[in-house]
One Martini backbone bead per residue (centre of mass of N, CA, C, O) as a GRO file, in nm:
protein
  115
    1UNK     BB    1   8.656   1.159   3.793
    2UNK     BB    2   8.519   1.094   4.065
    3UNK     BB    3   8.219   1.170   3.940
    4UNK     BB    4   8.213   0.958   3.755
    5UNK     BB    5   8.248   0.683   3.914
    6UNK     BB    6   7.949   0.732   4.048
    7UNK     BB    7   7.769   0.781   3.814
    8UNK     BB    8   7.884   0.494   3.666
    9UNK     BB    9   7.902   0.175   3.690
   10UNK     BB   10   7.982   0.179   3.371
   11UNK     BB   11   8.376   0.198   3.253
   12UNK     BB   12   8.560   0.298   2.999
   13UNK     BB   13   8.901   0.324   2.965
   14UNK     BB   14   9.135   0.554   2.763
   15UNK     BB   15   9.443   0.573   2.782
   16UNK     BB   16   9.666   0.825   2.675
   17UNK     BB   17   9.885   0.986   2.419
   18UNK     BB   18   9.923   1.264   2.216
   19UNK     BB   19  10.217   1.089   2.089
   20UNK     BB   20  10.087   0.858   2.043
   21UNK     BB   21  10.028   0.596   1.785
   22UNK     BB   22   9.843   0.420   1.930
   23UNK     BB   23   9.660   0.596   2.037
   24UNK     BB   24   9.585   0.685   1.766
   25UNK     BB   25   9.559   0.397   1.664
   26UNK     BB   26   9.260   0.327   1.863
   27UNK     BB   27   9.047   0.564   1.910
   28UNK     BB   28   8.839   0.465   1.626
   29UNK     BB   29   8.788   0.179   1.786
   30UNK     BB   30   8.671   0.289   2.043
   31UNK     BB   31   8.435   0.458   1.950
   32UNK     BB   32   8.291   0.245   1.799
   33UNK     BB   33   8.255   0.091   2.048
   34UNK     BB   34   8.071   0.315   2.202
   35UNK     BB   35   7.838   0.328   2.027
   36UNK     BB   36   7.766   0.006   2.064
   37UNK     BB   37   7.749   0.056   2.417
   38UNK     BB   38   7.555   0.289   2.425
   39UNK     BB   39   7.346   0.226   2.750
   40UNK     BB   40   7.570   0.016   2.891
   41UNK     BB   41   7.831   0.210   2.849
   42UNK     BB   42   8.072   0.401   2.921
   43UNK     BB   43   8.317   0.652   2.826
   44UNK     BB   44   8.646   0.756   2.874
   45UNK     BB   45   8.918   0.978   2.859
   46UNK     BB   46   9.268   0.967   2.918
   47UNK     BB   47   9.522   1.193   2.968
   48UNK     BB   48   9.826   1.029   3.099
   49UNK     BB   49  10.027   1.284   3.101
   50UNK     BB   50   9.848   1.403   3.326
   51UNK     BB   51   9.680   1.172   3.450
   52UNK     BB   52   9.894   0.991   3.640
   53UNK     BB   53   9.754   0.908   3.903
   54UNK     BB   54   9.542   0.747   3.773
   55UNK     BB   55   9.722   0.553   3.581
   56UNK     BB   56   9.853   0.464   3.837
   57UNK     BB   57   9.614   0.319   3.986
   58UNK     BB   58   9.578   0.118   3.741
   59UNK     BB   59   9.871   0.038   3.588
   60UNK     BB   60   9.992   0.170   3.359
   61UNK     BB   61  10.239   0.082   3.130
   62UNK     BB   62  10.090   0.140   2.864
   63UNK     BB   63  10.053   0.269   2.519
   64UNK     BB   64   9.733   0.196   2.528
   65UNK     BB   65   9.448   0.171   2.784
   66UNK     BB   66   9.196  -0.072   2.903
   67UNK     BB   67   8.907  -0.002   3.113
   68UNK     BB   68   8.688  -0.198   3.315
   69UNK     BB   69   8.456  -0.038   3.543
   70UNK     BB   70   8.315  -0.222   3.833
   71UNK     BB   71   8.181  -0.306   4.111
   72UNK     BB   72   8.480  -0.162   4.272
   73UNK     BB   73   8.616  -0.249   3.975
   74UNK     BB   74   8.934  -0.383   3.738
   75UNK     BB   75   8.975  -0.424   3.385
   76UNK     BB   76   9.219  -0.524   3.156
   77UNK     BB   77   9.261  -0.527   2.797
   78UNK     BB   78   9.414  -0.750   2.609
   79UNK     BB   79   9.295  -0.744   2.297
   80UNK     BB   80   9.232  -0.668   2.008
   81UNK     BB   81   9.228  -0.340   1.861
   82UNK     BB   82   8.884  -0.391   1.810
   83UNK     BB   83   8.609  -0.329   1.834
   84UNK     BB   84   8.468  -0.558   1.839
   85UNK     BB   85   8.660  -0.671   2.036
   86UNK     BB   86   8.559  -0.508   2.284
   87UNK     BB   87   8.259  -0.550   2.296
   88UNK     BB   88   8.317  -0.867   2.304
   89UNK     BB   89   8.463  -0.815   2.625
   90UNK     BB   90   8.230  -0.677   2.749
   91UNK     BB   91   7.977  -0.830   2.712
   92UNK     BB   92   8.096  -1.054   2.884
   93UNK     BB   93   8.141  -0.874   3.183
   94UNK     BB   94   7.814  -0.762   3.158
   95UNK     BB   95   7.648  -0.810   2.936
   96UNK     BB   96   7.323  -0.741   2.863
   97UNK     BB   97   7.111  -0.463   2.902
   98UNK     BB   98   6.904  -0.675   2.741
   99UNK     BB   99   6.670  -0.951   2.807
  100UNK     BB  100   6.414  -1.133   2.624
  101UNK     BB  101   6.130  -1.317   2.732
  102UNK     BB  102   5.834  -1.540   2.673
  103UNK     BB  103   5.917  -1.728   2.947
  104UNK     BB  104   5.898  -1.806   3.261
  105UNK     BB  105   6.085  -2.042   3.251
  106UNK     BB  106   6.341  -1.833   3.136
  107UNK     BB  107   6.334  -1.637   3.398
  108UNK     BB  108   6.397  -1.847   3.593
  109UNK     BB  109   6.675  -1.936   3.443
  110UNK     BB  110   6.815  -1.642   3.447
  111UNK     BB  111   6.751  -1.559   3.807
  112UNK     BB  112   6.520  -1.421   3.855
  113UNK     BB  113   6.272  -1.311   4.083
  114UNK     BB  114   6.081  -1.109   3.978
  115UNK     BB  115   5.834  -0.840   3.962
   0.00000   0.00000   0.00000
């Protein structure tokens, strides 16, 4: 685990338990998520019955939780449990892979120092 943390800079993290019946239908909507995020975020699932102390460093409380990790930081996942719902809570947290802009003025607008 601790050298996925530090493969990737940005990690959602799927905590779940294999007799939970909410982490059972949480994970095709985490799934969705994660295709729709790949090569943006990358994506762990991680079986929290087993993965305790990961678990506890989290603070996870209940079965199953999301967690967005980056920049030496997490935040836990709040919001409706549909993929939908998962991408547009990441992609507000780390913004867009990628942002193309046509004109100077949009590069200096968006905050870059230039190339």
């Amino acid at each position: 685990f601790t050298w996925a943390m530090r493969a990737y800079p940005r990690m959602m993290l799927f905590f779940y338990a294999p007799w939970c019946g909410h982490s059972r239908g949480v994970e095709p909507e985490v799934k969705k998520a994660a295709e729709l995020l790949q090569g943006n975020v990358a994506f762990a699932k991680i079986d929290a019955s087993l993965e305790v102390e990961v678990a506890e460093e989290f603070g996870l409380s209940a079965y199953p939780g999301l967690f967005l990790v980056q920049k030496g930081g997490f935040e836990e996942f709040g919001g409706r449990r549909a993929g939908a719902a998962i991408v547009d809570w990441v992609r507000s947290k780390v913004g867009p892979a990628l942002e193309v802009v046509d004109r100077t003025d949009q590069l200096q607008a968006s905050g870059s120092t230039g190339l």
